[in-house]
N, C-alpha and C positions, 0 to 999 in steps of 0.2 A: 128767342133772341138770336140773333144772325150775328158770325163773325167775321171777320176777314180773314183770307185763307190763310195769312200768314200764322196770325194767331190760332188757328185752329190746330194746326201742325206743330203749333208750339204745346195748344194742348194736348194733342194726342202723346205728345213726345214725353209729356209729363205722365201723363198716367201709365204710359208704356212702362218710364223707370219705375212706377211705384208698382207695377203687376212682377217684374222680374222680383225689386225688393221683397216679397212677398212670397216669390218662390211657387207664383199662382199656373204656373205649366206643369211642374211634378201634383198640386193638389187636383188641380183637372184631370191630369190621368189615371190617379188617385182613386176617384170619381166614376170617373168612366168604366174602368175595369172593375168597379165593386160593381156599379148599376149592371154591367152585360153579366156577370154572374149571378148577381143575387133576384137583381128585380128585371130580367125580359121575361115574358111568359114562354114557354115552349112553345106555343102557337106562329110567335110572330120571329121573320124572320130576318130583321133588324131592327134599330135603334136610333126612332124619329129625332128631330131637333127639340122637339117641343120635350120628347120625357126625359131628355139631359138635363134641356134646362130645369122642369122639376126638380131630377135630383140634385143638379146643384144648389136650387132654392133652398129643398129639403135640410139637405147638409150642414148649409149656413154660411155657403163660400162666398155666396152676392152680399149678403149683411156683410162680412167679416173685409169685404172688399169696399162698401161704401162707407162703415161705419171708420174705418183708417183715411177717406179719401174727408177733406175741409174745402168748401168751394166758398170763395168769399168774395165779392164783387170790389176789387182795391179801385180800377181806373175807372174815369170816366168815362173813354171810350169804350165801353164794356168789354175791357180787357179782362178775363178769368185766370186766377193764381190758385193750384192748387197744392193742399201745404196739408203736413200730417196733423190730426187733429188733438194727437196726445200735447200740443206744445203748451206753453207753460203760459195761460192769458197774460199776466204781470213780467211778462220775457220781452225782450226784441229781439227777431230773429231777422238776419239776411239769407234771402234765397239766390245764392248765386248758381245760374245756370249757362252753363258750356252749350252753345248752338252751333258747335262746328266746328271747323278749324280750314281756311285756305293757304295759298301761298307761299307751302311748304314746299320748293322747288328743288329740295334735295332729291324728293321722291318723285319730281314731273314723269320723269318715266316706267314707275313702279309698274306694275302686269297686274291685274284685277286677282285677286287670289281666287282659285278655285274651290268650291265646296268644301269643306275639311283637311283643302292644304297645309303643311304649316309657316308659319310667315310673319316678318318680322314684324311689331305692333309697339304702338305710342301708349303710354299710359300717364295719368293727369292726378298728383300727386298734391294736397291742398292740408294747410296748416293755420289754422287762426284762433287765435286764443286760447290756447292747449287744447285744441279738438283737430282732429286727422282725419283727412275722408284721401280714397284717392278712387277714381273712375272703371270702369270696364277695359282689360286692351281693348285696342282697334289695330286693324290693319293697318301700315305704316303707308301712307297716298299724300298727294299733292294737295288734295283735299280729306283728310282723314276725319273719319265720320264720329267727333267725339261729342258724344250728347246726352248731356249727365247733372243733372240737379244736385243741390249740395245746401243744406240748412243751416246754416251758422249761427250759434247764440253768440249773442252781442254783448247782452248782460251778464255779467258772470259773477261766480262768486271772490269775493277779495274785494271789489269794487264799490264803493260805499256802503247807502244799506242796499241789501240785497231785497227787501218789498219794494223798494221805488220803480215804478217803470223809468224806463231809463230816456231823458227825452232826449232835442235835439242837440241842446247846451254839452249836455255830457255824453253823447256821444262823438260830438264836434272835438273831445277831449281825447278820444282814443284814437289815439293815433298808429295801434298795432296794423301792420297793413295784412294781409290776405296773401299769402307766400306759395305762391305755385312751381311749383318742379316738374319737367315733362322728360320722361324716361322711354329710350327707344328699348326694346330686347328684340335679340334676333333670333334666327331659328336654333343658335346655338343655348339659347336663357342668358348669352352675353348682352349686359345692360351697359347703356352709355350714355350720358347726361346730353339731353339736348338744348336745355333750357332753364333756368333759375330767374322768376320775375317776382317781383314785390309789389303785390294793388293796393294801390290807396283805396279803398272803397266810399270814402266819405262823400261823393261827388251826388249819388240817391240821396242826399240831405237834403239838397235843392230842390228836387223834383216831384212839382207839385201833384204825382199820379203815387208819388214812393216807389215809381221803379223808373231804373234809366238801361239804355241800350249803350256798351262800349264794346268796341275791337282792340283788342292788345295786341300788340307786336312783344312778339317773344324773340329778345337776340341768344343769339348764342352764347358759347364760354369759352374762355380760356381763349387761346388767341385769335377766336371770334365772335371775341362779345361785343365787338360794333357791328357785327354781319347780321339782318334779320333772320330769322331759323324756321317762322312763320307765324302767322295773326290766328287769334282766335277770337270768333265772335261770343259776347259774352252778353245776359239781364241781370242784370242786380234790383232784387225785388224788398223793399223793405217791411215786415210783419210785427203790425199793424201799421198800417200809415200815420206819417205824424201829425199831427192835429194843424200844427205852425213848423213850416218848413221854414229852410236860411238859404238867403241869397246866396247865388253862387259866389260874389267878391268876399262876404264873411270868409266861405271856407278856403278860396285860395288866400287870403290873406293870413290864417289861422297855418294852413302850408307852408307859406311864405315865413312866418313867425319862425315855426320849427325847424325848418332849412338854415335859416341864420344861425341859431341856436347852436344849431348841431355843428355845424360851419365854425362858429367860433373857439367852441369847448375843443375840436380839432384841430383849428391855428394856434391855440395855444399850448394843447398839446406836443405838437411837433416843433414847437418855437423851445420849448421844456426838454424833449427828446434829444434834437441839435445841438442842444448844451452841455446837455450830460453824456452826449455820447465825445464831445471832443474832450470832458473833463475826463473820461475811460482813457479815450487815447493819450493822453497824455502823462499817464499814470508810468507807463513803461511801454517802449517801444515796442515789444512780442504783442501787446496788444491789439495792433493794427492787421495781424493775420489769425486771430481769434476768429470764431465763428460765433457772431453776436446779431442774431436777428429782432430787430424790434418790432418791424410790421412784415406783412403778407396779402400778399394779391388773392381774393376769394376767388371761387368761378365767374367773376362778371367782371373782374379786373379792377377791382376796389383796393386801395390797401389800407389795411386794420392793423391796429395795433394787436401783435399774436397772444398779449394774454384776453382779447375780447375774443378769440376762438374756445376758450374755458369758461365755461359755469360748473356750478353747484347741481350735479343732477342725481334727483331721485328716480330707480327703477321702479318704487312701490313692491309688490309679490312678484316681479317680472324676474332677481335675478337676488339671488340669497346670500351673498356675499362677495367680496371684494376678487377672488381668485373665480368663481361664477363669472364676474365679470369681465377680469384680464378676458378667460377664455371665448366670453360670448364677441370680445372686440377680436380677438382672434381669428373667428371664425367669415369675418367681412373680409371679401377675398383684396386683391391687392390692384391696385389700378394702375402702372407703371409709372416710371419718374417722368416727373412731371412741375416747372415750378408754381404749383398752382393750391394753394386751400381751398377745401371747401367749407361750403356753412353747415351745419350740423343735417338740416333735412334734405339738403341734395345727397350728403354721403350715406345716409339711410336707406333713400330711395334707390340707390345707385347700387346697392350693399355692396360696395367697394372703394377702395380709394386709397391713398399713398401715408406715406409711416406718419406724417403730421398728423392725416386724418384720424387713424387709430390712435395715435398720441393724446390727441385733446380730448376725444371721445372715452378714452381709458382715464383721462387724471378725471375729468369732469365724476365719470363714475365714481371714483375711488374719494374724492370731495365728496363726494353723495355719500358714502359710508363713514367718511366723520373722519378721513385719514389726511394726515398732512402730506399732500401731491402734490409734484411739478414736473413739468414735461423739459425733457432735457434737448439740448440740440449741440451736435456735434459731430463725431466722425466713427465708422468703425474701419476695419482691415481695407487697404487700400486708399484711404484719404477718403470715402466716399461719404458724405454729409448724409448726416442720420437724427434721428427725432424719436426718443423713446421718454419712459416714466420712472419717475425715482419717489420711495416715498421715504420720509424719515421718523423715525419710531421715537416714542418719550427717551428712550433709553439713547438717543444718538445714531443709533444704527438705522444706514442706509437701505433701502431696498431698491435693486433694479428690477422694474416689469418686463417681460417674463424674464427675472434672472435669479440668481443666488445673493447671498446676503454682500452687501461690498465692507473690505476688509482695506481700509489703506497702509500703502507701501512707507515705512521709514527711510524717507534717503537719505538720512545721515546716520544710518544703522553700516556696521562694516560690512565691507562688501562680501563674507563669506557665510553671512549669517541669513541662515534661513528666512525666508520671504515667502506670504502667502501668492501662490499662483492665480490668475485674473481666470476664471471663468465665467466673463462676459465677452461679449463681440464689440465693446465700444474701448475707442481710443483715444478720444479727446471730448473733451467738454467743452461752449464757449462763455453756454447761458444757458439759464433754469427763470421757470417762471409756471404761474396757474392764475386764478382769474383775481389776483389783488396785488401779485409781485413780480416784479421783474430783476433779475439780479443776473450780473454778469461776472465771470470767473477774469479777476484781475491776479492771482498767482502767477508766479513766475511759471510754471509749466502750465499745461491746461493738457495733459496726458491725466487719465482719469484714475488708474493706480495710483500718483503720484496728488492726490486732490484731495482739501479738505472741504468738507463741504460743513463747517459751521458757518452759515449763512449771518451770525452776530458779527464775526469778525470785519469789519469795513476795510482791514490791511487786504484779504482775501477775493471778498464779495463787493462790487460794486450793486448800492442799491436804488432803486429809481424809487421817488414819493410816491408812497400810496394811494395819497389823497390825487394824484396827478395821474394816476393807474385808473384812479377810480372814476375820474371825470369822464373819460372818456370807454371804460371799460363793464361799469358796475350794470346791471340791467335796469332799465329806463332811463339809461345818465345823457342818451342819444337816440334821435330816429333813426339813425341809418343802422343801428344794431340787427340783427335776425333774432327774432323770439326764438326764445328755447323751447321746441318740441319737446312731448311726452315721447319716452319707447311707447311701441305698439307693442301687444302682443304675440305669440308666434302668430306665422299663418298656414302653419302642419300641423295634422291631427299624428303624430309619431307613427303610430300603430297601422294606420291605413296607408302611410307613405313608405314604410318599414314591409308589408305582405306586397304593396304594388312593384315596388322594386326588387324585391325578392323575386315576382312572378317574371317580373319581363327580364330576369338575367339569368333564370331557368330554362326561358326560351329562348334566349341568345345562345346558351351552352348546347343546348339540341340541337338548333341550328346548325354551329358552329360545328360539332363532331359529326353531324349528319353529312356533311361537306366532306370531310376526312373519312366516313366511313366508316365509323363509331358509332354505336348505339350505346343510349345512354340509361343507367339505373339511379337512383336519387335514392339514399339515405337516407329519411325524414328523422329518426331519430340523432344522429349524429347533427345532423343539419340543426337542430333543436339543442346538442349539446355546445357548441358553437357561439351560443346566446351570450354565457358566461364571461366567456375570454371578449366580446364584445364588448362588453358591460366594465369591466375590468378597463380594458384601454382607454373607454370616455374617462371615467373615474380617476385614473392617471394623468390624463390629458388636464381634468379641471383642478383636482385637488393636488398634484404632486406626488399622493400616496399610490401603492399600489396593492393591490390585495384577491385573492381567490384566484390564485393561479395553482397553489397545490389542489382545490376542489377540481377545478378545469382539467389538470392534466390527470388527476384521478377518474374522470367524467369518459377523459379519452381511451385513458387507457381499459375501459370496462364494454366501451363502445367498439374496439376494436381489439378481434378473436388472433388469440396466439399464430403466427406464423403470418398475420399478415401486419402490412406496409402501412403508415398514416403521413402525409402529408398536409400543409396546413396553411395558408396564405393570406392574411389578414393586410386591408388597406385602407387606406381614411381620406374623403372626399368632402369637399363644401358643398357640393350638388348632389341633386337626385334626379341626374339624366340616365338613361339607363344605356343607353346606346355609348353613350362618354364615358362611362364609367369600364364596360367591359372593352373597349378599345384601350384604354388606359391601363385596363389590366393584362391582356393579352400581350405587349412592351413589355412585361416583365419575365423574364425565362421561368423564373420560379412559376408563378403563377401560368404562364402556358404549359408549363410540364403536369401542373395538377389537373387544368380544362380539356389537355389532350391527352389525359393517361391513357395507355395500352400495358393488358395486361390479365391475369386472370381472375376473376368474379372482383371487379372494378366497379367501387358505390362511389358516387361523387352525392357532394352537398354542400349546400351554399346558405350561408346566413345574411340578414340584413338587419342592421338598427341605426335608425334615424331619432336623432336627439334635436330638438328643436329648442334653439333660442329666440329672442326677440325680436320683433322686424321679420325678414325671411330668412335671418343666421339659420343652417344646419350643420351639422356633425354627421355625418354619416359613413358609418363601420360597414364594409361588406368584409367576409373571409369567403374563400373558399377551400373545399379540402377534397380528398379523396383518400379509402382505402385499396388496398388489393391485395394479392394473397404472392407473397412473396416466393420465388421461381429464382433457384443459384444456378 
């Protein structure tokens, strides 16, 4: 059977992702280095094509390779789909596949990278139906060569009965769309959103082969979310074909249906909003310079009402508790001000983003733990508009994220009479709200010492209907919602990312004093006693407590012989650049004084511990220290 070239390059392109998936270049070498060891004979003196192939026959790498690959003849024009064979017969699966990407004229004039340059690269981040894939980087080009197959179950469970194959009635009914996020990183691992689209993918319902060909225009964000960013050619393959496909007018009309829908449940929303926001104001005049946000512009320049930026989210094993959590939102660096939300899987992929973004992302967690959350928006030191987490405990008492318990100020107490001092950074409150309330601080002050937060009182709290929260807020209340992604996993192994960064800032320190004129000694057991007080700081960092610092400094003080000197220099990073990290340190006098010690019988040692959170959150403790023998 003869193809056309196009399709042939489609399928080489496919089996190519499933040999990488596979990991079939480390087995080949595998392979090949047992076979020139074990099986050449002393006689010959190389290794024909033919006894490779043997061995790899022998092995079982050819089976192990076809018996994964499903070749199944979907189109007519004998187009070839190929699809892993574990899949589930009683499934429907979409095989969405990326054939490129042009048009991206930011990069027109990018330079070809050279061989093992390094250089800034796009990566293709995808979300449907609680399943997460995201692509290979690629080189950041005008035509960036993204070309990556991606399996989607359709079917899932929660969705009727789960034996029924799912036809095309009731897949014309899901209307989750396919949420792709396109992430540049540069040669620094600084990430930046280029792109946030939402595919309807229901259009292969019509198409009588079950696969259809689309190019998406990916626009930008924020204040280029009219400007295209660039097109990506894309197949949408559907597995098994439907027996009775639906006219294309069914489905846009079925579109059509849901746009109105959604269209209305929002005019009526904002007709309800209008209302209650002049019945606020008119409560008392201080009101009109409260900070009272009801909606927000996402990355595509949508605006939502800001408690649909909150759900109910479970981490499952990913994160063991509510302060686990503060700390793992912690750890998502900070993306500058900016007035712009994101939707949950751009700030993921982007693992950064501004205080709303960690805001929603923390109450959403802390809902996920069963605690009664709301994200506060207001002011800290200098009037600067701010966005944090409050939770409220059975007993009344408030909690600020990350803060100390809150105590409120009596001010009709006399003025000499002792008052608890605020150790928090916020100053004003306007409105509090999570994914079913919205409530605005109609108090005479809205100074947050001075604030009662029993959200019963209606003199105090201005409350918006739930049921009118919920129309527009609840998940599935609307299509234009963003599903709520699962966390992913880490994607550090600790311990290998913890010796590699260790290694490469042992050789930076050589480096470094080799320039100066230094020779350098390493400690390895100090360098190993160092673990402790590491270990200690995360532990502080997550839980509050602190603990095994009399062990530590009993550690040091046994590692380091009477008369001489210890110095000690511990620092905490979100990366594990190693090049950024000791430039980072060497700004510090302290720490240049321990990396450049001069002096006599001078041990330096350096510890590293990478703590790995969800998504690509890290934590990561380097210290450094040095002894020497101490000269009056």
């Amino acid at each position: 059977m003869s193809l056309p070239p196009e399709k042939a390059s489609e399928l080489k392109q496919i089996i190519h992702n499933h040999l990488i998936k596979m990991n079939i270049h480390a087995k080949i070498r595998d392979v090949l280095a047992e076979t020139v060891r074990e099986d050449l004979d002393p006689g010959h003196s190389s290794l024909s094509e033919e006894d490779f192939l043997r061995a790899l026959q022998r092995r079982g790498i050819v089976d192990d390779v076809m018996k994964d690959l499903h070749f199944s003849k979907v189109m007519s024009n004998d187009c070839i789909s190929v699809l892993p064979a574990n899949m589930d017969p009683a499934r429907r699966y979409l095989y969405l596949q990326v054939l490129g990407g042009k048009a991206f004229l930011e990069h027109l004039q990018e330079p070809e990278p050279l061989p093992g340059q390094v250089c800034s690269t796009f990566t293709l981040y995808l979300h449907f139906r609680n399943q997460r894939f995201h692509s290979k980087p690629v080189p950041c080009a005008c035509e960036p060569d993204l070309q990556e197959g991606f399996l989607l179950e359709i079917h899932r469970e929660g969705l009727g009965d789960g034996s029924k194959m799912a036809d095309a009635t009731t897949m014309l009914s899901i209307c989750d769309p396919v949420h792709l996020v396109l992430i540049k990183r540069d040669t620094s691992s600084e990430t930046t959103l280029v792109s946030s689209y939402f595919l309807d993918w229901r259009t292969v319902l019509s198409s009588p082969s079950g696969k259809t060909s689309i190019a998406v225009e990916l626009l930008g964000v924020g204040s280029e979310c009219k400007v295209t960013a660039g097109v990506l050619n894309m197949s949408l393959d559907l597995y098994p074909p439907l027996s009775e496909i639906l006219s294309p007018d069914i489905i846009t009309t079925q579109q059509s249906l849901e746009r109105q829908k959604t269209a209305e449940k929002e005019r009526l929303f904002l007709v309800y909003a209008k209302q209650w926001w002049r019945e606020f104001l008119e409560i008392r005049q201080a009101n009109q310079s409260k900070l009272v946000k009801i909606f927000a512009q996402d990355e595509n320049g949508v605006n939502r009402p800001v408690c649909s930026y909150v759900r109910v989210l479970r981490a499952g094993r990913l994160l063991e508790s509510p302060r686990q959590a503060a700390r793992f939102v912690s750890l998502l660096g900070g993306g500058g001000k900016q007035e712009q939300w994101c939707s949950l899987l751009a700030f993921l992929c982007r693992n950064k983003g501004d205080c709303e973004d960690h805001a929603t992302l923390l109450c959403s967690l802390l809902l996920g733990f069963g605690l009664d959350a709301y994200v506060c928006v207001g002011t800290k030191p200098k009037s600067l508009a701010h966005t944090w987490v409050m939770t409220r405990g059975t007993d009344s008492t408030i909690t600020f994220w990350e803060s100390t318990l809150h105590q409120a100020i009596d001010p009709d107490a006399p003025p000499l009479a002792p008052q608890p001092r605020p150790s928090y950074p916020y100053r004003t409150i306007g409105c509090v709200f999570n994914h079913r309330s919205f409530l605005a601080n109609c108090q005479p002050s809205d100074a947050v010492e001075l604030c009662s937060f029993d959200f019963h009182n209606q003199s105090q709290w201005k409350v918006m209907s739930e049921e009118a929260v919920g129309s527009v807020c609840s998940p599935g209340s609307t299509t234009s919602l963003p599903p709520l992604p699962p966390l992913c996993g880490p994607s550090l192994e600790p311990s290998a990312a913890s010796n590699q960064l260790e290694l490469e800032l042992r050789y930076l320190v050589v480096e470094h004093r080799k320039d100066l004129g230094l020779a350098t000694v390493w400690d390895d057991h100090l360098s190993y006693v160092l673990s402790s007080a590491l270990a200690a700081y995360e532990l502080e960092r997550c839980m509050g407590t602190s603990c095994g610092n009399e062990e530590f400094q009993d550690a040091v003080r046994r590692a380091v012989p009477d008369g001489h000197t210890f110095k000690g220099f511990p620092i905490h990073f979100l990366h594990h650049n190693a090049r950024r990290a000791f430039a980072t340190c060497l700004r510090s006098p302290f720490c240049d004084e321990i990396v450049c010690c001069r002096g006599d019988h001078v041990r330096l040692a350096v510890r590293v511990r990478v703590f790995a959170y969800p998504e690509s959150a890290c934590a990561v403790w380097v210290m450094f220290a040095c002894k020497y023998r101490s000269v009056l």
